[in-house]
N, C-alpha and C positions, 0 to 999 in steps of 0.2 A: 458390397465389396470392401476390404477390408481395404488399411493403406493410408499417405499422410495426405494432406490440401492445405493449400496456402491460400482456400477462396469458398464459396458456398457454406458458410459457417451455421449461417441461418439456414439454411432448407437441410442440411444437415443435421440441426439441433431438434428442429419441426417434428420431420420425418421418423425420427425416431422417438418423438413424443407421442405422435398421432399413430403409429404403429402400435404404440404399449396399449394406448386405448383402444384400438381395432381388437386387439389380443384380448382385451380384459376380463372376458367372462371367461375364456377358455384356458384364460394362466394358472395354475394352482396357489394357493394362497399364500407360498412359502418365494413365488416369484413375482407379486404383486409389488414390484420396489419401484424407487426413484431416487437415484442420493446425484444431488444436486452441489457443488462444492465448487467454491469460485471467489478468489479476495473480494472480489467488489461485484452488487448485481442490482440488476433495475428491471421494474415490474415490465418485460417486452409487449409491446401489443400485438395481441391475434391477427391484424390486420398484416404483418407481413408478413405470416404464413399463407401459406397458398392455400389455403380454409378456410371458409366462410361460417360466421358463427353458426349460422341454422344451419348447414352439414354435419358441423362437428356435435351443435346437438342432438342429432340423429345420433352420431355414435355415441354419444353419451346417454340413451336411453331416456329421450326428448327433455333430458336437463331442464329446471325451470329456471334456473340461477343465472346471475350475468355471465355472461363470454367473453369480456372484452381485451382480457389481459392475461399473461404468465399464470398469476397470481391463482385466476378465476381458474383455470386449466386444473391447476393442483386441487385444489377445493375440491373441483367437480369430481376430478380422480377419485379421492376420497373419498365423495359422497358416495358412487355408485358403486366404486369397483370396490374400493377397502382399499387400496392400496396405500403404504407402507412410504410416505414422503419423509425426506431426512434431508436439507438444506445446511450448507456448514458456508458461514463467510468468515471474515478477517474479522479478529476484534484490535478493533480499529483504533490507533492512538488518538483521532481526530474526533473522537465522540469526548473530548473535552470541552471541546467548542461548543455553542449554542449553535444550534438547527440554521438558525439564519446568517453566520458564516462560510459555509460550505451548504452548498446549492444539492449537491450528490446525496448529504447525509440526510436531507428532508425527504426524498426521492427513497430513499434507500428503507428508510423507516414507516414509512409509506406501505410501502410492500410489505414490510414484515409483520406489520400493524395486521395489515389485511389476510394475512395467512395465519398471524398465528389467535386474530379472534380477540376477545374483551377480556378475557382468564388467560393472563399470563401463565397460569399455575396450571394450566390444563389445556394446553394449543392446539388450536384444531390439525395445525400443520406446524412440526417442531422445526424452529430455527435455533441453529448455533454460529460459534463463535468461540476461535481461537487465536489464542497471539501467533504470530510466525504462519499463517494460514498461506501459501505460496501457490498449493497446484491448484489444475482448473480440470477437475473432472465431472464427466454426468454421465450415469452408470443406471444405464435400462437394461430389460430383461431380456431383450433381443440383439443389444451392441454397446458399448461403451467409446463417450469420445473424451479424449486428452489434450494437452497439448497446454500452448500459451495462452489461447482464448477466455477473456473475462467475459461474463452471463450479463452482459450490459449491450447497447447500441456498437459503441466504437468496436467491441469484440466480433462483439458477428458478425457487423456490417463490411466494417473496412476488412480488404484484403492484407494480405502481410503477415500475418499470423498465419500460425504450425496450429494442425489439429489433426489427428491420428483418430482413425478409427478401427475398432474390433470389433467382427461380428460372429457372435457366439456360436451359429451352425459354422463357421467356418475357422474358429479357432477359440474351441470352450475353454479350454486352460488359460490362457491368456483372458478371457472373458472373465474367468473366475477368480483369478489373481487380481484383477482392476475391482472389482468388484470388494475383493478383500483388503485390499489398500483407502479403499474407499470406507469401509468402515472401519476400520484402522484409524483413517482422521479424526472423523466422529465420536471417536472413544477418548476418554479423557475429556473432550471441548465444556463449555458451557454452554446455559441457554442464552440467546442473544439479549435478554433483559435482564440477566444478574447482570451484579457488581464486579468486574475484572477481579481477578484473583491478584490478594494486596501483597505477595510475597514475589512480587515478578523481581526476577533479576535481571539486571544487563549480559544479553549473551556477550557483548564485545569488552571483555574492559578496556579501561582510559587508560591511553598509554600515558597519561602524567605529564603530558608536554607543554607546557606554560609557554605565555608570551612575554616576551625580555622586556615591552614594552610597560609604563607605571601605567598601568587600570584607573582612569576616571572614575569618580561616582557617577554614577545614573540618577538623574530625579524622577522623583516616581511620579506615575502617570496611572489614569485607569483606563481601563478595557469596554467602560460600560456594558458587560457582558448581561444578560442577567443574573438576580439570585433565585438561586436555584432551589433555596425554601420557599421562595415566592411564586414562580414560575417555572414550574417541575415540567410544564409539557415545549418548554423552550429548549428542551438537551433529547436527546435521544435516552442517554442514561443521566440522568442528574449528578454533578459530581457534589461531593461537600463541600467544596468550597470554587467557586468560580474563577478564573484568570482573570487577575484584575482587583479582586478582594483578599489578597492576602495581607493581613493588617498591620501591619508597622509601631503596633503598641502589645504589650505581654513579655515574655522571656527574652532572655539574649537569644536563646536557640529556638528553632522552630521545633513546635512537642510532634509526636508522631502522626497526627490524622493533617495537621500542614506538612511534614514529609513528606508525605505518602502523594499527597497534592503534587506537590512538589517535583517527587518523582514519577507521576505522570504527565505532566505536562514538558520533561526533561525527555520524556521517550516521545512522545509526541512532536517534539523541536526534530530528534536524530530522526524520526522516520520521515518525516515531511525532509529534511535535506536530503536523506539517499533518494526520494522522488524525484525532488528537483534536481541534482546529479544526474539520474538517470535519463531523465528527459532530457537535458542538456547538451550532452554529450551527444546523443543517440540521432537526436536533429539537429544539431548544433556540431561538430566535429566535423564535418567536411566544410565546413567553413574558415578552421585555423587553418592561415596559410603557410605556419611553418611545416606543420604535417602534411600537407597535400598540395603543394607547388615544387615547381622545378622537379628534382633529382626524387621526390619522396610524391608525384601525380600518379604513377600507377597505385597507390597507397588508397583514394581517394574511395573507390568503392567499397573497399575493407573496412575502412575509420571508424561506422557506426557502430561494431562489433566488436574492431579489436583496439578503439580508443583508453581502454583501459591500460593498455599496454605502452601507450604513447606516454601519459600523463604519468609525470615523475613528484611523487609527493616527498619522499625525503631528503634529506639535505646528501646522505649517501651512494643517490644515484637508484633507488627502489622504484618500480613504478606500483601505480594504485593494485595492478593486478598483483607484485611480488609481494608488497608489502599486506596483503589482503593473503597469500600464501604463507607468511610468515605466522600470521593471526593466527591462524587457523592451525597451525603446526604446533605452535604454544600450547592452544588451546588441547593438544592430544586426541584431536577427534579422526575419526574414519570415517570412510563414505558410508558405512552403517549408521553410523550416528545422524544420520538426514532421510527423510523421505525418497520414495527408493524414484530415479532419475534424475534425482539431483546432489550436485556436488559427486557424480560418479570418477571425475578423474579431478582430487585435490589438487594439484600440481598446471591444471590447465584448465581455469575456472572463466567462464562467461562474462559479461558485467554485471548480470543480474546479481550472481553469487557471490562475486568479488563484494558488489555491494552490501548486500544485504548480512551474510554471514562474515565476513571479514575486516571491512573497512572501520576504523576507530574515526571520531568524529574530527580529529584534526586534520585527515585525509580528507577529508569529506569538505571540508575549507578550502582545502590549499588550490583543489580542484578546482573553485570557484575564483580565488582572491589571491592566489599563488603561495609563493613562500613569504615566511617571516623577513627574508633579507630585502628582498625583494617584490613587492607587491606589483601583483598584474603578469608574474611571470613564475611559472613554475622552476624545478631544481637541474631544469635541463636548461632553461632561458626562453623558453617558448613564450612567447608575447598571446598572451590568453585573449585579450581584448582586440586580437588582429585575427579576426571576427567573428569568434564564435561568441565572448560576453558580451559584444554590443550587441549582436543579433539579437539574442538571446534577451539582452536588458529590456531593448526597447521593441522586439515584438512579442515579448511573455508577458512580461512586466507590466508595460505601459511607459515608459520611458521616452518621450518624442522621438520621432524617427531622423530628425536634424541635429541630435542630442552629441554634443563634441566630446572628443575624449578626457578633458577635464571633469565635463559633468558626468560622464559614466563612472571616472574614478571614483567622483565626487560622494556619488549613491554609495559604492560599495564601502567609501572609508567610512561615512556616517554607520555603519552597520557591524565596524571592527570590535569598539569596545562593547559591544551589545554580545557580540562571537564570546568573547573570551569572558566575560562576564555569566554568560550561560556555560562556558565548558568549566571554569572553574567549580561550582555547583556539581555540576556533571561528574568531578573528578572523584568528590566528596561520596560518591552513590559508589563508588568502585569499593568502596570499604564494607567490612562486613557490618558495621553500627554507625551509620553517616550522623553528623553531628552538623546541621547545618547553622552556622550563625544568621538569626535574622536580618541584619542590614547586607548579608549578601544576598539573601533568598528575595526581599525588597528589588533588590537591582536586578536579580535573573527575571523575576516576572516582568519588570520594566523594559528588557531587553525581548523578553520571547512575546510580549505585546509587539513591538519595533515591528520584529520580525514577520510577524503574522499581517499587521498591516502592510508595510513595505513587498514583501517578499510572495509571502504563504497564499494571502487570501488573493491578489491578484493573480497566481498562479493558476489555483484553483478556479477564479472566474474565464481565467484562458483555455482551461482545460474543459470545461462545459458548457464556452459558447458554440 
């Protein structure tokens, strides 16, 4: 039955896994699919379908292979039936980092390892990977499901999440349309073990907004990351040069293969902030009690969604959502220019889209740390730290939970000139031939190290305990 759920994500996801295989000898070979497409995914175990591995190998035509995972499912698909697997994830700005920074990207690699086999050049099961990767579809021969849900634990398990389903005898065109949007993604993408394509631009440019404030030098520091000529199975994708080794002796400017560095580890800063933004806000916003006390408490079950709309980033009274409307208007795009369900009405945008597509990286601060005038309060005087930043500081973070408002400032001011240190950098990329001097690109690395310790990697440990 066709229709949306905010619950059953999993026996949903199952059911129509173990249907396609029930089908599989009788599908004709042109409907033998599976496109699997989801920002983030993790190898699910078989054990929380309602299938016992020796049943399912029963339907698998007494399978000799393991059973015990997502992973194993796909394979086995392949082996017997032929079918046609096509996996798309996010390429991901955090595949800078070494595997043993983020807990999810060992996890993740893992998986892909296992499907796509010892011959990258030849995968038993093709995985891709694209920048901007946003929807969450899986598109079988019998129904297709949509929606918000990522192919990981937290997606299927936890309720909360939107997921639409279509079911082909009861609405082909619609089946067939998901279906073609679905390989639509897929086109153009790469295979998940090249090289990111080194031409990426910034969809958002820097609005050039400088801090009035004189910029400290930063000492530099290292990352002890590994090197990545040494220890190639330490990265998912090995970059050429590691966070942490960019070396402070050679030209006044950085020559182009430290650019390029450069400018991936600059995208990888702005995506990890619209994360931590989003998560912030999302649990954290009915917490500020200027938005949701007194005369503005019926507000209070709204805030998660329409927090955007509260937080005022410019000094001329815009909030994140208008000023994320304005971006976007510059910009001269159409709700054509996006994958089709999103961004459909420019003018009345989500957080997600606010985020993602519109916000310039100074919004993305002010959100956190307030205005330049005024730090801790945004352009409407909202006291940030009465309570969503402390919340926030010291149960994300790790910040003691006794931790007084001095020391909350405390964290955020050590982390200012590290901000504007990496935006300046940041602003340099808005050109069409960025010219970076090395004693600034020295101090950006120093600061998005900062960052990643203080900030990123504790996040990320909150997010996967």
């Amino acid at each position: 039955m066709s229709g949306n759920f905010s619950y059953g994500h999993s026996n949903m996801f199952w059911d129509l896994l173990f249907r396609t295989i029930e089908d599989g000898h009788e599908l004709p070979e042109e409907q033998r699919y599976v496109y699997l497409i989801s920002p983030w995914i993790r190898d699910i175990e078989l054990s929380s379908s309602h299938i016992g591995s020796e049943d399912l190998r029963d339907m698998l035509d007494d399978y000799s292979g393991s059973l015990s995972k997502l992973s194993d499912v796909l394979i086995a698909m392949k082996k017997v039936f032929g079918f046609k697997i096509n996996i798309l994830t996010l390429d991901s700005a955090d595949t800078v980092l070494p595997k043993s920074e983020r807990s999810w990207l060992d996890l993740e690699s893992r998986m892909i390892n296992q499907l796509v086999g010892a011959d990258v050049s030849n995968p038993m099961v093709p995985v891709w990977k694209k920048i901007g990767v946003h929807a969450k579809m899986y598109v079988f021969p019998s129904g297709a499901l949509s929606g918000s849900v990522n192919l990981t634990n937290a997606g299927l398990f936890l309720n909360g999440e939107n997921l639409s389903y279509v079911d082909r005898d009861e609405n082909g065109d619609l089946h067939n349309q998901t279906l073609i949007n679905a390989e639509a993604l897929i086109s153009g993408s790469q295979s998940y073990h090249s090289e990111t394509n080194r031409t990426y631009v910034f969809n958002i440019p820097s609005d050039n907004e400088g801090s009035d404030r004189e910029l400290r030098n930063l000492e530099p520091i290292n990352s002890n990351f590994p090197d990545p000529k040494q220890d190639i199975d330490a990265y998912v994708i090995p970059p050429e040069i590691a966070l942490g080794r960019l070396q402070n002796t050679g030209g006044q400017f950085l020559n182009d293969q430290e650019a390029d560095q450069m400018n991936r580890w600059i995208r990888w800063y702005e995506s990890e902030m619209r994360t931590i933004v989003k998560f912030y806000f999302s649990e954290y916003a009915n917490r500020m009690k200027n938005w949701v006390e007194g005369e503005n408490a019926d507000f209070k079950d709204e805030i998660s969604t329409m927090w955007h709309h509260k937080i005022i980033v410019k000094s001329h009274g815009d909030s994140l959502h208008d000023s994320a409307v304005k971006v976007i208007s510059k910009g001269k795009y159409r709700s054509g220019d996006f994958p089709e369900g999103i961004m459909d009405d420019l003018k009345n945008l989500s957080p997600d889209e606010a985020l993602i597509y519109g916000s310039v990286i100074n919004d993305l601060w002010t959100c956190i740390y307030g205005s330049k005038q005024k730090p801790f309060k945004d352009y409407a005087g909202t006291d940030l730290t009465d309570k969503s930043l402390y919340f926030f500081t010291t149960q994300v973070l790790g910040l003691g939970k006794h931790t007084n408002q001095t020391n909350l400032e405390k964290f955020w001011h050590k982390l200012e000139d590290e901000f504007w240190a990496i935006k300046w950098v940041r602003d340099k990329y808005s050109h069409a031939n960025p010219t970076i001097a090395r004693d600034r690109a020295i101090e950006c690395q120093t600061a998005l190290i900062r960052w990643n310790k203080r900030v990123f990697k504790p996040f990320s440990r909150y997010m996967n305990s």
